[in-house]
N, C-alpha and C positions, 0 to 999 in steps of 0.2 A: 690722458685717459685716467679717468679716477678709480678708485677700489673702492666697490658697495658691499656691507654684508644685507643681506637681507633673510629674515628669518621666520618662517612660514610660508616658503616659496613655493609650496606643493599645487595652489589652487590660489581661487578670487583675485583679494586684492595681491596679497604677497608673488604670484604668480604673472601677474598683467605690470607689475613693475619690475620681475626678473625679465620679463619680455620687453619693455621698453626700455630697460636699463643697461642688456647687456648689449643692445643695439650700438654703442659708443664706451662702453665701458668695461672694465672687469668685474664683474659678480660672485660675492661669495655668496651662497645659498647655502639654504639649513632650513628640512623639513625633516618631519615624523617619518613619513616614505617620498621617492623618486614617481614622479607621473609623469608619461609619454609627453607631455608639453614638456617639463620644467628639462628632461633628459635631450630633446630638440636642440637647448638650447646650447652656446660657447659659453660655459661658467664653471665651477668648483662648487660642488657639491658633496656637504655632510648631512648623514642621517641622526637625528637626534630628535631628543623630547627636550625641549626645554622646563616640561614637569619634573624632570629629574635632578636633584640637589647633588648632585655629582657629576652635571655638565662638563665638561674638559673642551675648551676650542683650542689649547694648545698643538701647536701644529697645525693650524687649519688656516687660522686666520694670516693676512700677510704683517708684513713688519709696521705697514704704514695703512691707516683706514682711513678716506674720507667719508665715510656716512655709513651709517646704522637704519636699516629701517628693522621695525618689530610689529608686524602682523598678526603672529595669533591671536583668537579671540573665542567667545563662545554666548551662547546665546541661553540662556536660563531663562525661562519663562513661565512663572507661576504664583502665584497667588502668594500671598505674603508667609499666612499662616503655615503654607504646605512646605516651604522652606526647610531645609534641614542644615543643621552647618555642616556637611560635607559641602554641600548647594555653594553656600559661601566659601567655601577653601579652597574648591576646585578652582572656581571662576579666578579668584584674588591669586592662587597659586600659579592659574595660567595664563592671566593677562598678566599681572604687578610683578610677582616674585620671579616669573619666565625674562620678564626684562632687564629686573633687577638684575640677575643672574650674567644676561648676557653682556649688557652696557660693565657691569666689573671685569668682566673676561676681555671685554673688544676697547676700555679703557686707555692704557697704553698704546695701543696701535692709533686711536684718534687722535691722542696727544699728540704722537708724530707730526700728523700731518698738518700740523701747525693751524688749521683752518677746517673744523670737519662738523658735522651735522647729524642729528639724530632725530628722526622721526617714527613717533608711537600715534597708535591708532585708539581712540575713546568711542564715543557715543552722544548722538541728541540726548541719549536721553538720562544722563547726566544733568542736563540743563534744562532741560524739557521734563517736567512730571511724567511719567507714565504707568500707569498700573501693569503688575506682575512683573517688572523691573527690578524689582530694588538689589538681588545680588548683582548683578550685572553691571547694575549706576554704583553702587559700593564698588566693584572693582574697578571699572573706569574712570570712576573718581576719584581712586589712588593715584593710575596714570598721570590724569592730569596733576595732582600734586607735585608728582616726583616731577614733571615737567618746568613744573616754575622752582623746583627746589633746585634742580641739576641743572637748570639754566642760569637759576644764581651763584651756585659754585662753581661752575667752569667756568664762565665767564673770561674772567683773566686766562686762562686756558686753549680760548678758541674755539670751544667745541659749544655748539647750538643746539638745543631741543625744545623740538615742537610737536602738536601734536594737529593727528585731523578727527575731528568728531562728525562720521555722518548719517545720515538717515538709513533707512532700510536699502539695501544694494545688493542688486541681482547675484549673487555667489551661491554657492555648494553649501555656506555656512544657516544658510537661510531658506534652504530648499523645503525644508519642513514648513515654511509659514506660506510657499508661495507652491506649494503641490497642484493646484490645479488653478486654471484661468480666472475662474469666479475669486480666492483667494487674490489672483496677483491683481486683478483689477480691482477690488474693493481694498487695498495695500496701497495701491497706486496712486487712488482718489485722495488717500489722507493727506499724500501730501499737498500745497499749493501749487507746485508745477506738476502734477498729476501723470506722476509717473517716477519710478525707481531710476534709484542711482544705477553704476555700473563700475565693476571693476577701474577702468581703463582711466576714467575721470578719478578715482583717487589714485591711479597710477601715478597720472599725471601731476596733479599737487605733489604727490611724493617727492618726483622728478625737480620740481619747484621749488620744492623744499630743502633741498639737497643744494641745490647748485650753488656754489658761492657768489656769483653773481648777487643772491638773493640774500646775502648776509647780515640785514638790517630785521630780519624776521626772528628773534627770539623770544622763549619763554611762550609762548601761543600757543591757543587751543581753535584751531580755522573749523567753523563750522562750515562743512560740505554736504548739508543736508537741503537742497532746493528750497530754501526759505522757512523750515518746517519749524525752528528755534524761535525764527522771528517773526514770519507773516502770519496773518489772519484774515483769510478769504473766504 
């Protein structure tokens, strides 16, 4: 049985991989608040922001970690000019600096386990043009940085970081673009397999990504977007 932290486990993705992870494993969990699913589940659970520059997981986490998943995310969508740098601070402070944060704290406990795995969540559209993107691709494009940077320094270490960058995917995070049918069907069409992602599919890469078995996977950025980086249909 291995020890996960996982962090944003309240909903979507972070949520669909506390559900399939604590199925065979022990899970730490760390959300904003407790929701009737994540409380269902056998795991250890803290409430915390990871916005907060005074994080503490001492005492929380155990002595020995095999894997890190970092979930949060946020969805800034707006025009270039309308942008304000809070826009940008928020995003960079709660996807980039929230991980930073965490991966120093849960550090130590991965080194333990002599063989452990860290997996961060980006975006198509990092790699994908997209208008009214650009705080969003700015911070997930830090992700992936720090991905191939901390993949190169741990290395000798043991410890793996990867990342998944996907398409639009049915969650709580994304309710405001997919509010009514008309929306989620003309969202659906953009892509080439014509039709949104879902939680449970980046669960599972997660799950993937995690496992030692899978230990030739470093430094990556796996696009899990049904072809939408690469195809044109």
């Amino acid at each position: 049985m291995a020890n996960y932290l996982i962090v944003g486990a309240g909903r979507g993705i972070g949520l669909a991989s506390a559900q399939l992870l604590s199925q065979n494993h022990q899970v730490y969990a760390i959300s904003r608040q407790s929701t009737p699913e994540l409380a269902a589940l056998n795991l250890s659970f803290l409430e915390a922001d990871t916005k907060d520059s005074s994080l503490d997981l001492k005492g929380f986490l155990p002595e020995t970690l095999d894997g890190l998943v970092y979930c949060p995310g946020s969805i800034t969508l707006k025009p270039f000019n309308r942008l304000t740098d809070d826009d940008f601070l928020l995003d960079f402070n709660q996807n980039v600096l929230g991980a930073i944060r965490v991966i120093q704290a849960a550090l130590p406990a991965l080194r333990k386990a002599k063989q452990s795995s860290v997996v961060l969540f980006s975006t198509v559209a990092v790699q994908t043009g997209m208008p009214y993107h650009a705080s969003i691709a700015v911070a997930k494009g830090g992700i992936e940085a720090l991905v191939r940077s901390l993949a190169a320094e741990y290395v000798s270490a043991g410890i793996r970081f990867n990342a998944i960058a996907p398409s639009l995917t049915d969650t709580a995070l994304a309710s405001s673009l997919l509010a009514t049918p008309e929306k989620r069907e003309a969202l659906a069409k953009r892509n080439p397999m014509q039709r949104l992602g879902n939680p449970e599919e980046m669960a599972r890469m997660t799950a993937f990504l995690l496992d030692r078995e899978n230990s030739w996977i470093n430094g990556q950025v796996l696009a899990l977007d049904g072809g939408l980086s690469s195809l044109r249909v």
